[in-house]
TORTI-183114 format. One record per residue: residue in three letters; x, y, z of N, C-alpha, C, O in turn. Coordinates in Angstrom, 2 decimals. Atoms other than C-alpha are relative to their C-alpha. Example, Ala and Ser with C-alpha at 12.3 -4.5 7.8 and 13.67 -1.06 7.14 Angstrom:
BEGIN
node residu->ALA, nX->0.89, nY->-1.19, nZ->0.00, caX->12.30, caY->-4.50, caZ->7.80, cX->0.90, cY->1.20, cZ->0.00, oX->1.94, oY->1.18, oZ->0.66
node residu->SER, nX->-0.82, nY->-1.19, nZ->-0.06, caX->13.67, caY->-1.06, caZ->7.14, cX->-0.77, cY->1.09, cZ->0.73, oX->-0.26, oY->2.20, oZ->0.90
END
This chain:
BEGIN
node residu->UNK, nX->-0.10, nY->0.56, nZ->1.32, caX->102.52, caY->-46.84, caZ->101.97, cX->-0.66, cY->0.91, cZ->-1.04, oX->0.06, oY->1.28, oZ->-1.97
node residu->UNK, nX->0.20, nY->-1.26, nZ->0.84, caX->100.38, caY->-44.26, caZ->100.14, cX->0.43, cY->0.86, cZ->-0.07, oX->0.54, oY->1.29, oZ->-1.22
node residu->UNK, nX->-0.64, nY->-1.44, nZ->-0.17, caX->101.95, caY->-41.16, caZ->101.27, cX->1.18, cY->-0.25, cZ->-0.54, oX->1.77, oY->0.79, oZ->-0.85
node residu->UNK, nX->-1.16, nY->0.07, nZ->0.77, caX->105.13, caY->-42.93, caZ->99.63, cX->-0.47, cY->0.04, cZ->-1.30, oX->0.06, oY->0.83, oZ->-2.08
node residu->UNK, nX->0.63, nY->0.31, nZ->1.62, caX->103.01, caY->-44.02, caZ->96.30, cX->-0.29, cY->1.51, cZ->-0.65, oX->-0.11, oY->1.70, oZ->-1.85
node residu->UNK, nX->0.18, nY->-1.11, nZ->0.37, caX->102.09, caY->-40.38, caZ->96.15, cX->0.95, cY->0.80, cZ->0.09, oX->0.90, oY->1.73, oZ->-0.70
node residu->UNK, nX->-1.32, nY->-0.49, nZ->0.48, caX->105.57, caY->-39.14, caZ->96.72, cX->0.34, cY->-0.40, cZ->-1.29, oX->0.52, oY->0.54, oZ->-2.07
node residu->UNK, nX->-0.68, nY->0.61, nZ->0.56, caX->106.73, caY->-41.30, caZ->94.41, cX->-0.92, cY->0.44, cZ->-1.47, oX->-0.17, oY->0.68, oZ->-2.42
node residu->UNK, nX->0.65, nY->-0.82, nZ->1.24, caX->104.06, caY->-39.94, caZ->91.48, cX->-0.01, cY->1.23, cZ->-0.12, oX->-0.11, oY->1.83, oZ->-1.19
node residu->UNK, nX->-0.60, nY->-1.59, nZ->0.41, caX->104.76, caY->-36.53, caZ->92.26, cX->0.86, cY->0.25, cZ->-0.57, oX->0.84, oY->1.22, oZ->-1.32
node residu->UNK, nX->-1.34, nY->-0.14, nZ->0.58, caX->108.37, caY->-37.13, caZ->91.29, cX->0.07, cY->-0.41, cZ->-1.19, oX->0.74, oY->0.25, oZ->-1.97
node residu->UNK, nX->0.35, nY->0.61, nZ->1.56, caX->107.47, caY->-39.24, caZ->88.11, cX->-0.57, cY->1.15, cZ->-0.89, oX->-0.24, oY->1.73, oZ->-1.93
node residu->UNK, nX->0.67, nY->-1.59, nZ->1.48, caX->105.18, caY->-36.46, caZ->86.68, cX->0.86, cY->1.16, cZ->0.28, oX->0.35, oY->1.96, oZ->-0.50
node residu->UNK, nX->-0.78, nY->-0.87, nZ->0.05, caX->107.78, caY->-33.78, caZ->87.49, cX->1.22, cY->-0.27, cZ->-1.03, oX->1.70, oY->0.42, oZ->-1.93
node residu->UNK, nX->-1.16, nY->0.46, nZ->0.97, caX->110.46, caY->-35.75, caZ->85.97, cX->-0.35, cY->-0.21, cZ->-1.71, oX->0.39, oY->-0.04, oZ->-2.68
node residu->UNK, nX->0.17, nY->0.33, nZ->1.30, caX->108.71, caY->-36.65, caZ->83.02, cX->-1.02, cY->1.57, cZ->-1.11, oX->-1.71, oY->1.56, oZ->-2.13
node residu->UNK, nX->0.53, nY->-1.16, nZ->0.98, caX->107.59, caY->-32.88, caZ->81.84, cX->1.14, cY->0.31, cZ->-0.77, oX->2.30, oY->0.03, oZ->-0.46
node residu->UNK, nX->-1.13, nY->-0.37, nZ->0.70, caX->109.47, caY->-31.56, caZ->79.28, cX->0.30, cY->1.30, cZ->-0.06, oX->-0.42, oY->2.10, oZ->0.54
node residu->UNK, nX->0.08, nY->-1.39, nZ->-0.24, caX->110.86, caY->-28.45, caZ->78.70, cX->-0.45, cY->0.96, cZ->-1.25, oX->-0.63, oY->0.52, oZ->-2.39
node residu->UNK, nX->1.10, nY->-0.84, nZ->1.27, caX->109.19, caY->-25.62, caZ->76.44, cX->1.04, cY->0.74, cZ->-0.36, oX->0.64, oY->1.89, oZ->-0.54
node residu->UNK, nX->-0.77, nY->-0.25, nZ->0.66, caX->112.77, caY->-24.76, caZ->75.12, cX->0.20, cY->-0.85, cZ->-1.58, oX->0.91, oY->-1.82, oZ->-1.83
node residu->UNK, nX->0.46, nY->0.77, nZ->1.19, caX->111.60, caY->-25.57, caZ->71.41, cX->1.43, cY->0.02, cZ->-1.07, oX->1.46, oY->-0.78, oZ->-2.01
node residu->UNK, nX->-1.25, nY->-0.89, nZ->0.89, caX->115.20, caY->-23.91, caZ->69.62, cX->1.08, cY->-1.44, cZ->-0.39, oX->1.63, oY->-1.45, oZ->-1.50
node residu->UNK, nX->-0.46, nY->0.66, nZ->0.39, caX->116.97, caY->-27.10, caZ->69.78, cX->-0.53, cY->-1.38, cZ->-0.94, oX->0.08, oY->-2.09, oZ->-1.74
node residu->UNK, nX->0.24, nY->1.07, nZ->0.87, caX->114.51, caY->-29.56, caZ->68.52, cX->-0.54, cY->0.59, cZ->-1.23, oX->-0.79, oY->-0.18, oZ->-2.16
node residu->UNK, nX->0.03, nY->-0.80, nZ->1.36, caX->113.75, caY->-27.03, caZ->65.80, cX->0.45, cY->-0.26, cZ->-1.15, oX->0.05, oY->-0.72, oZ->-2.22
node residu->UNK, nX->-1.40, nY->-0.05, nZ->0.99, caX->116.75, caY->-26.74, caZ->64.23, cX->0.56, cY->-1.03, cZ->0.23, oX->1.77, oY->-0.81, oZ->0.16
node residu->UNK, nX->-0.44, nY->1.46, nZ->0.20, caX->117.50, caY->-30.55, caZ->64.56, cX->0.25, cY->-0.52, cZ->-1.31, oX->-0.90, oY->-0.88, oZ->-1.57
node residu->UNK, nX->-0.25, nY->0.26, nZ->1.36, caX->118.57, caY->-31.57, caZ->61.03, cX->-0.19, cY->-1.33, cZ->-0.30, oX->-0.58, oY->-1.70, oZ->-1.41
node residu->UNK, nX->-0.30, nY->1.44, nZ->0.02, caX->118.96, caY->-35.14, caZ->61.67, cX->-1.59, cY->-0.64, cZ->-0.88, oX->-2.74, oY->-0.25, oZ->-0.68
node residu->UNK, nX->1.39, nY->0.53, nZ->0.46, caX->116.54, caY->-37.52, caZ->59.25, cX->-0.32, cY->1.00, cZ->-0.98, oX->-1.53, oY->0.93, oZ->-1.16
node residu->UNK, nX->0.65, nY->-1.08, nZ->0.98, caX->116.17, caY->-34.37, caZ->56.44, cX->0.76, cY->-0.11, cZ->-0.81, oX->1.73, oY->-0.80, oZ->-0.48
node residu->UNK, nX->-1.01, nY->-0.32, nZ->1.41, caX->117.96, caY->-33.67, caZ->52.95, cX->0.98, cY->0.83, cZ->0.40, oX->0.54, oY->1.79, oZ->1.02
node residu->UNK, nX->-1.04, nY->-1.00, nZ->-0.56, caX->121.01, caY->-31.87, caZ->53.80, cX->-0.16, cY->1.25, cZ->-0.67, oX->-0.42, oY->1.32, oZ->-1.87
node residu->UNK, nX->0.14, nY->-1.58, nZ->0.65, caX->120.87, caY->-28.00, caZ->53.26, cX->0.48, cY->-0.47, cZ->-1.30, oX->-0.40, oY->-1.02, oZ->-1.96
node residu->UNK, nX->-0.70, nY->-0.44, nZ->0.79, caX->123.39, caY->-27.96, caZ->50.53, cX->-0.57, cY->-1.09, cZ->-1.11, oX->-0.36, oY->-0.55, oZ->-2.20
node residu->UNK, nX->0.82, nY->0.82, nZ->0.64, caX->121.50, caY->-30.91, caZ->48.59, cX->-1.09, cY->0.58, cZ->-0.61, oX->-1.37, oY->0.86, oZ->-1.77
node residu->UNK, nX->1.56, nY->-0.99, nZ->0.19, caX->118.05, caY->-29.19, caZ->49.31, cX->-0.17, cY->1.54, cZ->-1.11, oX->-1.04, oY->1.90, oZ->-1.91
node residu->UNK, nX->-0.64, nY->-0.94, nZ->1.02, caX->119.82, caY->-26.12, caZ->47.66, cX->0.10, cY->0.04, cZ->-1.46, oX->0.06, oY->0.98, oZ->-2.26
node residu->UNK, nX->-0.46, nY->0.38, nZ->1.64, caX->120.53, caY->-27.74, caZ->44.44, cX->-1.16, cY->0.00, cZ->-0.79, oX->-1.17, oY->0.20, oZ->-2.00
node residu->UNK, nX->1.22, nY->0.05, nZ->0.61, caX->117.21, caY->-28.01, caZ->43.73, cX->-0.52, cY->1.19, cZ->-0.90, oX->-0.84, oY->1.09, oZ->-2.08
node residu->UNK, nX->0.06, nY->-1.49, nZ->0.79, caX->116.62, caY->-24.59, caZ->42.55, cX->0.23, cY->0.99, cZ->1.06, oX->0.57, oY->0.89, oZ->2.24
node residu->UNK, nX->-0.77, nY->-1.38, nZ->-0.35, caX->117.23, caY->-20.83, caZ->42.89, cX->-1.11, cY->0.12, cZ->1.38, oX->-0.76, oY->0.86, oZ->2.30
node residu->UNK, nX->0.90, nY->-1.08, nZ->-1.31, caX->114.18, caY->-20.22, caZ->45.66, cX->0.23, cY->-0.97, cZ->1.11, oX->0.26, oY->-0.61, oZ->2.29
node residu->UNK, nX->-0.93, nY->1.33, nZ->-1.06, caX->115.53, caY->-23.90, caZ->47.40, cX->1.53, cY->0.95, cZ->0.56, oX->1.85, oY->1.17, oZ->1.73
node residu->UNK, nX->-1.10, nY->-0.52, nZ->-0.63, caX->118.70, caY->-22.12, caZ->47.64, cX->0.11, cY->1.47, cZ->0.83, oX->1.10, oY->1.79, oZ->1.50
node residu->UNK, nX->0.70, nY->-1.53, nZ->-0.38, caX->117.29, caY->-18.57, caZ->48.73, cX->-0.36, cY->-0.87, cZ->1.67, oX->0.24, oY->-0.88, oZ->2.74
node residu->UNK, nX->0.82, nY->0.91, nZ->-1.69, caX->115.37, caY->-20.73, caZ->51.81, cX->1.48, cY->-0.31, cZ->0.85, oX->1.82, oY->0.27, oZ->1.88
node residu->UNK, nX->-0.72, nY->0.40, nZ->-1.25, caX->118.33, caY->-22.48, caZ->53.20, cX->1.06, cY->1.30, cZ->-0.07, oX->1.78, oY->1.04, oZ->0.90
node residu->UNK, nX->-0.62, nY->-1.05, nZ->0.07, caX->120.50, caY->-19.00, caZ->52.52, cX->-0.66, cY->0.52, cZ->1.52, oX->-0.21, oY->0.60, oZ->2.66
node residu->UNK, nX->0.89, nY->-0.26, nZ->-1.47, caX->117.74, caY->-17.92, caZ->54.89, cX->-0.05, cY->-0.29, cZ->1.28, oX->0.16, oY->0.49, oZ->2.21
node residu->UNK, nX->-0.20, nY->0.63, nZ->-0.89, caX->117.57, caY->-20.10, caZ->57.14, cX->1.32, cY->-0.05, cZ->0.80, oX->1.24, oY->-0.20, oZ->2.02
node residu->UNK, nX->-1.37, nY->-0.20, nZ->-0.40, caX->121.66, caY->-19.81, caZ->57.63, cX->0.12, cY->1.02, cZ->0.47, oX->1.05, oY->1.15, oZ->1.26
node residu->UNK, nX->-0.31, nY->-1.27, nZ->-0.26, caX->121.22, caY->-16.36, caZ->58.09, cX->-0.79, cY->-0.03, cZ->1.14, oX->-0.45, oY->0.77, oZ->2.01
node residu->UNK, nX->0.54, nY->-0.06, nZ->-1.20, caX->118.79, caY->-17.14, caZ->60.71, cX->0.44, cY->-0.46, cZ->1.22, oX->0.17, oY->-0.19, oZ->2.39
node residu->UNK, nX->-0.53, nY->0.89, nZ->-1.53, caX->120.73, caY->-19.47, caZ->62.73, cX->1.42, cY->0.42, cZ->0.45, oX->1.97, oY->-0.01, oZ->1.47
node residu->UNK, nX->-1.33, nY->-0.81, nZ->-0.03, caX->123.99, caY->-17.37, caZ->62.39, cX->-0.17, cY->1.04, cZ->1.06, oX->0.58, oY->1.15, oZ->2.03
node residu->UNK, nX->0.09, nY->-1.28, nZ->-1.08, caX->122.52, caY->-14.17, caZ->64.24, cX->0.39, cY->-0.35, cZ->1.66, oX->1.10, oY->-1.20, oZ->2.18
node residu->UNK, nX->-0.47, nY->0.18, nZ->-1.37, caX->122.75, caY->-13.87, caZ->67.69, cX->-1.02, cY->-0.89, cZ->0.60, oX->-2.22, oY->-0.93, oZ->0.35
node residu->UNK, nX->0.60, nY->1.00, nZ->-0.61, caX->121.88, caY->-16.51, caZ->69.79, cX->-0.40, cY->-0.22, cZ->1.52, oX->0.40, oY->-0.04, oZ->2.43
node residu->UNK, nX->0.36, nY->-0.38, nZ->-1.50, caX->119.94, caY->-16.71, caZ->73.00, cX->-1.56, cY->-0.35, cZ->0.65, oX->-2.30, oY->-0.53, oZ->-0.32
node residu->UNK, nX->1.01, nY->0.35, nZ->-0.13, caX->116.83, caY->-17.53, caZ->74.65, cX->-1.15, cY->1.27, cZ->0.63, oX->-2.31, oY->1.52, oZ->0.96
node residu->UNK, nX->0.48, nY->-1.62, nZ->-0.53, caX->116.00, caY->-14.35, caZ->75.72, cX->-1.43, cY->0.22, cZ->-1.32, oX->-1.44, oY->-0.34, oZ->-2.42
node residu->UNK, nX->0.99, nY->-0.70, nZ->1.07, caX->112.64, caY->-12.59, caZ->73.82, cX->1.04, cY->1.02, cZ->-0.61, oX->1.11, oY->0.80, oZ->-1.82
node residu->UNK, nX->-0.87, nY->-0.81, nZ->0.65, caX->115.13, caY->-10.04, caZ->72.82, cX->0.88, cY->-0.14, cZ->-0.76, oX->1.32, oY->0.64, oZ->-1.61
node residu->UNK, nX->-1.33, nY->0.35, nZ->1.24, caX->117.82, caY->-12.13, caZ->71.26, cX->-0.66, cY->-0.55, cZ->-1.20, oX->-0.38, oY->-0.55, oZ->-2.40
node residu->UNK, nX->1.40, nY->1.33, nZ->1.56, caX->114.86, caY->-14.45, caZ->69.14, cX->-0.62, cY->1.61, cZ->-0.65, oX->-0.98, oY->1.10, oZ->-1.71
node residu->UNK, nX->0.36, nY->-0.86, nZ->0.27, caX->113.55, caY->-10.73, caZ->68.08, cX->1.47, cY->0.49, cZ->-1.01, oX->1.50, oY->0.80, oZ->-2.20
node residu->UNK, nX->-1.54, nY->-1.08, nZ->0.45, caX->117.44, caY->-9.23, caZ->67.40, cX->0.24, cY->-0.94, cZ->-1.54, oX->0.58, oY->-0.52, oZ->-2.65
node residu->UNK, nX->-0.09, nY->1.10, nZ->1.40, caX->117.42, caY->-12.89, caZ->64.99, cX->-0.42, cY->-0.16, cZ->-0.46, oX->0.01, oY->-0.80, oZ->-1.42
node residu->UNK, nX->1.01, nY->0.20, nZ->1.25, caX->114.56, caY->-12.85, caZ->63.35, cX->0.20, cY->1.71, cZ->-0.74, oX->0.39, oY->1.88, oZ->-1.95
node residu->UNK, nX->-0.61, nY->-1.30, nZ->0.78, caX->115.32, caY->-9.13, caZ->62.47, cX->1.53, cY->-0.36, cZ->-0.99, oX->1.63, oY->-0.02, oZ->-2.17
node residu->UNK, nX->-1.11, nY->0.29, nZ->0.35, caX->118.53, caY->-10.15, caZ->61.53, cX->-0.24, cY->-0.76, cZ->-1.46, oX->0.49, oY->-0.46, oZ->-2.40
node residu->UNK, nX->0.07, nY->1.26, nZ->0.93, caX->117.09, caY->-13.26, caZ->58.97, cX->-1.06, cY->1.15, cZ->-0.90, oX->-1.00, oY->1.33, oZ->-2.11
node residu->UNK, nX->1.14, nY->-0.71, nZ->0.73, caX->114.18, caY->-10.88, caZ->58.05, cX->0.35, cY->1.32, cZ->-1.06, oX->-0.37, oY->1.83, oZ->-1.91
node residu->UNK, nX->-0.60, nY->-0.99, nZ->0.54, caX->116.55, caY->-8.24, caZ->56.88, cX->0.95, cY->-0.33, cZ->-1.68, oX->1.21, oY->0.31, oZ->-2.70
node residu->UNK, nX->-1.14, nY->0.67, nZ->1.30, caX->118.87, caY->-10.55, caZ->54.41, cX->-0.97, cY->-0.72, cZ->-0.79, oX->-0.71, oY->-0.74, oZ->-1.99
node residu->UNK, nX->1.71, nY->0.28, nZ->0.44, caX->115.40, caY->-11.99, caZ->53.45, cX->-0.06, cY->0.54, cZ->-1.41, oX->0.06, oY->0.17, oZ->-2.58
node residu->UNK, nX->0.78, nY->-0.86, nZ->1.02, caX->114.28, caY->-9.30, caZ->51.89, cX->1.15, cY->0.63, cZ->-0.75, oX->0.75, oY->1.62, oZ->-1.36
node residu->UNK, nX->-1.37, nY->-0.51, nZ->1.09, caX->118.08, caY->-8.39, caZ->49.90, cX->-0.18, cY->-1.43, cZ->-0.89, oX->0.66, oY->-1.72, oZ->-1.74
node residu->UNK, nX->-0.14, nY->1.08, nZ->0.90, caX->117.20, caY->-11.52, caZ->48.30, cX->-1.48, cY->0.13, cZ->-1.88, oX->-2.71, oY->0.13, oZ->-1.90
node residu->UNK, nX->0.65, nY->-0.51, nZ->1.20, caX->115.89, caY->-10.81, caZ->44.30, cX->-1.53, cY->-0.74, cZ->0.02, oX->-2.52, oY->-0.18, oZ->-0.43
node residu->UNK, nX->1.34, nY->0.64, nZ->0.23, caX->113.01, caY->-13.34, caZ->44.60, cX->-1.32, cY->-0.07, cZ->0.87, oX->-2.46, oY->-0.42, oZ->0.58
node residu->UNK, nX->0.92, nY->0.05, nZ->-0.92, caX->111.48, caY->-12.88, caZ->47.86, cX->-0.90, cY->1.36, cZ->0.11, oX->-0.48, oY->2.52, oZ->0.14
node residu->UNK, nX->0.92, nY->-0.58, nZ->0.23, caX->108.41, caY->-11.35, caZ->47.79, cX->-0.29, cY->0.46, cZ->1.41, oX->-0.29, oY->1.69, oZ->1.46
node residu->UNK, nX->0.47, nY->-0.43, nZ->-1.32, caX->107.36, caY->-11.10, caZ->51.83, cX->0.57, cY->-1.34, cZ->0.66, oX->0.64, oY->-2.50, oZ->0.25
node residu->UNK, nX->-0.25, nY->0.52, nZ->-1.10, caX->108.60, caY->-12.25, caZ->54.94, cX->-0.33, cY->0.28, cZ->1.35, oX->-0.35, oY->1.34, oZ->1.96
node residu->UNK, nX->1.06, nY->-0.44, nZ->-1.74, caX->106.91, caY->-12.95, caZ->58.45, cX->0.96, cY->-0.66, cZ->0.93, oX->1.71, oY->-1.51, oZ->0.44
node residu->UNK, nX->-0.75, nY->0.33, nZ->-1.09, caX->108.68, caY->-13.72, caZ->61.44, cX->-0.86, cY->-0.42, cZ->1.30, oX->-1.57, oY->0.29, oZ->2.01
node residu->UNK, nX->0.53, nY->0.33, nZ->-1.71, caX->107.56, caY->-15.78, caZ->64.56, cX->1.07, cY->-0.42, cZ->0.82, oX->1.07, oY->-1.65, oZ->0.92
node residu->UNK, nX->-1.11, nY->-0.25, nZ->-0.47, caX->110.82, caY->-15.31, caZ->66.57, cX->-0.62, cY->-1.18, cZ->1.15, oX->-0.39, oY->-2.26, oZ->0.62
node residu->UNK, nX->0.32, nY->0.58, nZ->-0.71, caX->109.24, caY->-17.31, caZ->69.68, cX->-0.24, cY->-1.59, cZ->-0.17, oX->-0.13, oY->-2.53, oZ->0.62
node residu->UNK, nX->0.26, nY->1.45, nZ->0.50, caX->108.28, caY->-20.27, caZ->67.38, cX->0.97, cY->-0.62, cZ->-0.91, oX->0.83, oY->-1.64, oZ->-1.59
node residu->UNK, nX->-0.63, nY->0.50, nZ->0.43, caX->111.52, caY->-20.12, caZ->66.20, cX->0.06, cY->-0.29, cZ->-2.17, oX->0.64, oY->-1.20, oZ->-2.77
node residu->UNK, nX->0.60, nY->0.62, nZ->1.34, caX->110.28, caY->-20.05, caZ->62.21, cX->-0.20, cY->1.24, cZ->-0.78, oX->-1.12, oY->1.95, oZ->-0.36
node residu->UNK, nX->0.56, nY->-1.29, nZ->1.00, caX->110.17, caY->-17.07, caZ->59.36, cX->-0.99, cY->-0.87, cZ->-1.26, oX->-0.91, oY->-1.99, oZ->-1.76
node residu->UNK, nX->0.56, nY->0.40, nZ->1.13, caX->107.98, caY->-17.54, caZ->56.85, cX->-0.34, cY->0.37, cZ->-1.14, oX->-1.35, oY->1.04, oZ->-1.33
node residu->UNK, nX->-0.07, nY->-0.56, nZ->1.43, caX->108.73, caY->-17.10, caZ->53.07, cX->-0.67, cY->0.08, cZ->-1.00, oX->-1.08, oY->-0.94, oZ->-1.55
node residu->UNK, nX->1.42, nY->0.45, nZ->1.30, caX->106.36, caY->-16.11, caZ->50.25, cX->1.02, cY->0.53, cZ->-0.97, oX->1.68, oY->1.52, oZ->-0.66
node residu->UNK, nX->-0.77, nY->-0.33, nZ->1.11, caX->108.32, caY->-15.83, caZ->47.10, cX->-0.99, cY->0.18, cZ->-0.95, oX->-2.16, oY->-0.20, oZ->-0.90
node residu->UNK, nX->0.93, nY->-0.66, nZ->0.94, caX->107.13, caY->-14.18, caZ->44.09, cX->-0.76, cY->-1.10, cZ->-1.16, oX->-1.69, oY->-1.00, oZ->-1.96
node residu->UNK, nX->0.85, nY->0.92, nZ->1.29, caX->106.43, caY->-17.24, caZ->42.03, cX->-1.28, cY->-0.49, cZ->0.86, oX->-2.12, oY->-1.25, oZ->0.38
node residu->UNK, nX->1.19, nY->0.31, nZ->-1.15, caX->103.90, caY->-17.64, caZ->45.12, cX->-0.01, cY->-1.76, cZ->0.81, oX->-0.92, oY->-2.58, oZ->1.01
node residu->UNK, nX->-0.15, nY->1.13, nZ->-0.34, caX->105.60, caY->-20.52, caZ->46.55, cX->0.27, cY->0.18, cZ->1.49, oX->1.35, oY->0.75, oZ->1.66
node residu->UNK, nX->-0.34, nY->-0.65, nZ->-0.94, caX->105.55, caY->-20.02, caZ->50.18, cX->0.44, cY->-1.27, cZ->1.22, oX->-0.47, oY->-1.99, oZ->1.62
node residu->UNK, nX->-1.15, nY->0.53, nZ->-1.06, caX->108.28, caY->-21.99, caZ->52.90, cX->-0.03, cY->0.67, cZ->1.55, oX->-0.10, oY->1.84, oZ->1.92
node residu->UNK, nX->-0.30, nY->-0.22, nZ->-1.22, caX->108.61, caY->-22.23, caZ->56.33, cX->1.41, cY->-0.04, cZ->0.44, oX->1.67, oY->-1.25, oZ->0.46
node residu->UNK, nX->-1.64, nY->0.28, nZ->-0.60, caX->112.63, caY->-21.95, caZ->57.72, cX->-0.03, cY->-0.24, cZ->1.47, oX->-1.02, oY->0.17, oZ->2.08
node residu->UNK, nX->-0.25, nY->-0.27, nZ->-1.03, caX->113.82, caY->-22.52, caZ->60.88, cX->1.50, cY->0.18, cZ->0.11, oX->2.38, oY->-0.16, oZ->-0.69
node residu->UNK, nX->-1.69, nY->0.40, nZ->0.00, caX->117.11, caY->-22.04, caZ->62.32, cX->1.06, cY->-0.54, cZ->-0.40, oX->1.43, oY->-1.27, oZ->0.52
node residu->UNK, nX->-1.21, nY->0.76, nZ->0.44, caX->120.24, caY->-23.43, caZ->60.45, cX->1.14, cY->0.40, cZ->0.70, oX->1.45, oY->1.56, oZ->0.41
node residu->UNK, nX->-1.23, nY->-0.13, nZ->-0.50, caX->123.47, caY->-23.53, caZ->62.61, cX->1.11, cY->-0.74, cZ->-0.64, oX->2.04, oY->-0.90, oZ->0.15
node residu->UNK, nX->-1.04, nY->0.73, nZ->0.20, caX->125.85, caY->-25.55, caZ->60.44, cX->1.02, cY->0.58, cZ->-0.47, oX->1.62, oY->0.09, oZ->-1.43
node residu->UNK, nX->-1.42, nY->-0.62, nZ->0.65, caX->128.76, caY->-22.95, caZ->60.03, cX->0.49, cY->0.50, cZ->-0.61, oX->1.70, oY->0.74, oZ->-0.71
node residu->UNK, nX->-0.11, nY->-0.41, nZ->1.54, caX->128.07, caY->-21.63, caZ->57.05, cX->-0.74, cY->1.12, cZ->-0.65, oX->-1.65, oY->0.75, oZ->-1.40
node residu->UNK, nX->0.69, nY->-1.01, nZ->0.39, caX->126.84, caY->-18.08, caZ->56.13, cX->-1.00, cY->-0.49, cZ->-0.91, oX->-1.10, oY->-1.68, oZ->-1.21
node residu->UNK, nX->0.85, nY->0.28, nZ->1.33, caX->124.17, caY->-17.81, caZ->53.41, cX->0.62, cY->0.67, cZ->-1.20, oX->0.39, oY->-0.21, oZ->-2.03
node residu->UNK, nX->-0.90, nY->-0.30, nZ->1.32, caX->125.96, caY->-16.45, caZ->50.61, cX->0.91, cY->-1.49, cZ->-0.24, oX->1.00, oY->-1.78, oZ->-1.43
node residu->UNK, nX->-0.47, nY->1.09, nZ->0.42, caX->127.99, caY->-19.95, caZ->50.86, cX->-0.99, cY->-1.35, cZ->-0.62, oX->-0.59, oY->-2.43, oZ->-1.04
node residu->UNK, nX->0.85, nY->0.79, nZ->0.52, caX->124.93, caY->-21.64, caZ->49.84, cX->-0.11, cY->-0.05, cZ->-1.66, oX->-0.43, oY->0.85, oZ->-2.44
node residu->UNK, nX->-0.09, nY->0.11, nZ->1.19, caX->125.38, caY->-23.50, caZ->46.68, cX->-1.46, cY->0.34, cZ->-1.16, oX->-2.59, oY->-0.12, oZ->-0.95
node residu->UNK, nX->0.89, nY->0.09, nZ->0.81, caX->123.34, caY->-22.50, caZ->43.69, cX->-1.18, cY->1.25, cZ->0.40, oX->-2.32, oY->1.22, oZ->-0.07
node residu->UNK, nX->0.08, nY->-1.59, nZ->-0.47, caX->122.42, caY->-18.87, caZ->45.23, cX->0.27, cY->1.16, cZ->-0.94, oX->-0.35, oY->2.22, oZ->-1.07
node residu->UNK, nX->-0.87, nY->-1.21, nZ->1.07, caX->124.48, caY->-16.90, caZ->42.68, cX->-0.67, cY->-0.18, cZ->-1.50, oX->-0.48, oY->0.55, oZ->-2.47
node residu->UNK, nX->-0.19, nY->0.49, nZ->1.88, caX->123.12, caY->-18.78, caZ->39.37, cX->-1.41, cY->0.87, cZ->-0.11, oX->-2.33, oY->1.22, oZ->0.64
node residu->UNK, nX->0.81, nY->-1.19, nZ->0.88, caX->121.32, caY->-16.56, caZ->36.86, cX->-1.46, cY->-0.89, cZ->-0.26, oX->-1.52, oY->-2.09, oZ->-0.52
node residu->UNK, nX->1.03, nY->0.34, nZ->0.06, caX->117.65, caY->-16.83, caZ->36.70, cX->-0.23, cY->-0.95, cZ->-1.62, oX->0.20, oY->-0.67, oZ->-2.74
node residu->UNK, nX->-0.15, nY->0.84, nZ->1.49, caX->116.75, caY->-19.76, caZ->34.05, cX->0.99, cY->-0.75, cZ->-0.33, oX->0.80, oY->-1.85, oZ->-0.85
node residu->UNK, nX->-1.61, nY->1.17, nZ->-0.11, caX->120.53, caY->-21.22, caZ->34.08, cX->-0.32, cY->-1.30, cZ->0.46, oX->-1.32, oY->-1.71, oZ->1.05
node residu->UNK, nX->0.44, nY->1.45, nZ->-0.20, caX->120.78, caY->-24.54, caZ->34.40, cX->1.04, cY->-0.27, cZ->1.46, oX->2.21, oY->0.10, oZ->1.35
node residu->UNK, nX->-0.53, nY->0.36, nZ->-0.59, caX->121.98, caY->-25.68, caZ->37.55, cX->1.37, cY->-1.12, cZ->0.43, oX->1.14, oY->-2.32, oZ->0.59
node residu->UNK, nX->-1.38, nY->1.45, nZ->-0.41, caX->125.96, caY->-27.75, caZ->38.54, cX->-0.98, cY->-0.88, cZ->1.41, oX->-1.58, oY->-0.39, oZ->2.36
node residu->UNK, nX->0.07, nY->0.55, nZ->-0.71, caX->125.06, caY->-30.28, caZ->40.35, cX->1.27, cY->-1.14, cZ->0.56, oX->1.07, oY->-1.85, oZ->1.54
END
């Protein structure tokens, strides 16, 4: 009867670890403002999820080498962007992190919804313009 009770809790705490593949609950969207919403807000809102698109676009993989190839990848279109001041990359934690020049500084993670960053609304508008909503 014990040697079953102690089977039987070995298998419980095995079953109930989780796994330390963080990439999907990351980039979970569900319960948040939708990118293209969040966007509207202003030009360095729309710069972020640009970012973020560009991060979840690269290549994809669980590998240290592919999370490296994608944060290079996000870290590169980053910095082609007029407002961003510095960008850090923790490829492993899944997360760049943006300091823009008005010194407002954002965390991204991964965006996969299909949609380059250049299609991010409210990206293109001239500094000071008033935003379509």
């Amino acid at each position: 009867m014990i040697r079953r009770s102690g089977i039987l809790l070995t298998v419980l705490a095995l079953a109930s670890c989780r796994s330390y593949d963080l990439g999907k609950r990351l980039s979970n969207e569900s319960g948040l403002v939708p990118p293209d919403q969040f966007a509207r807000y202003g030009r360095e809102q729309a710069e972020a999820v640009a970012i973020s698109r560009e991060f979840g676009r690269a290549a994809h993989g669980s590998a240290p080498e592919a999370l490296q190839q994608q944060a290079d990848s996000a870290v590169a279109y980053a910095r082609s962007l007029p407002d961003v001041a510095d960008v850090s990359a923790d490829p492993l934690g899944y997360r760049l992190t943006i300091t823009f020049k008005s010194g407002w500084r954002v965390a991204v993670n991964p965006l996969s919804d299909g949609k380059r960053g250049a299609e991010t609304p409210g990206l293109a508008a001239a500094p000071g313009a008033p935003e379509k909503h």
